[in-house]
N, C-alpha and C positions, 0 to 999 in steps of 0.2 A: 420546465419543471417549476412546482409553485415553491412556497418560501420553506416548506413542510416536506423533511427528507423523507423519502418513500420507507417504509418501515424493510422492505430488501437492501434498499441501499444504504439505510443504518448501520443493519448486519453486517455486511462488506465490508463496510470501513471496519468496524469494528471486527472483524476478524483478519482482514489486514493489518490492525494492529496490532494485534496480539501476534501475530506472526513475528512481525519488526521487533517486540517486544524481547520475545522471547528469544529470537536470531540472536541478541546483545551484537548487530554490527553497525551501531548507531555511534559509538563511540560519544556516547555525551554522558553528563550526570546523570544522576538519578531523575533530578530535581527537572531534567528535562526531557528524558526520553517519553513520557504520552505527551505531551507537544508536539514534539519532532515527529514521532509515529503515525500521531494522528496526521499531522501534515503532509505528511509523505503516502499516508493512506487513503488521503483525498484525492493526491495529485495520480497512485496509481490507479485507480477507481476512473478516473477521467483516460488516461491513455489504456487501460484494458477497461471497459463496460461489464456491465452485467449482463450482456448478452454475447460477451466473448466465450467462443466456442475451445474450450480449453483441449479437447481429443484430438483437434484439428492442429494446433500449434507444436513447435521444433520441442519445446522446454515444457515442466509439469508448470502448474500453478506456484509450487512453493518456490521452485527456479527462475518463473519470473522475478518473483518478491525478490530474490536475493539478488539478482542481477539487475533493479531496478532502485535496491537502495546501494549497491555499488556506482551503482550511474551515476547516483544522487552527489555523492562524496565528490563527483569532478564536477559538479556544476553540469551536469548533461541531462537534467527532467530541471522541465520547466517550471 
């Protein structure tokens, strides 16, 4: 991928964060939750793609997110 985020893959993030955001289970300040969001909204963007087949999987989309920023709390996403 070039240095130039794909205008879909923008989006993702950015509505992964606003998920994060608005879950409030970040447990951080104010002053730091779109940081954390955002970075958390990279790293799940990278372990589910945009071409993850979401009808196919155990969990909805939003059930990943939340079970991927509980992950996050134990140090378990990379």
């Amino acid at each position: 991928m070039n240095e130039l985020i794909t205008q879909e893959l923008a989006k993702e993030y950015a509505l992964v964060t606003a998920f994060i955001i608005q879950s409030e289970l970040l447990n951080v300040s104010i002053f730091q939750t779109f940081d954390k969001a955002y970075e958390l909204a990279k790293k799940f963007v990278e372990e589910y793609p945009l071409d993850t087949n979401w009808e196919e999987m155990e969990l909805n989309y939003d059930e990943y997110i939340e079970e991927f920023i509980k992950r996050s709390r134990y140090g378990m996403v990379k």
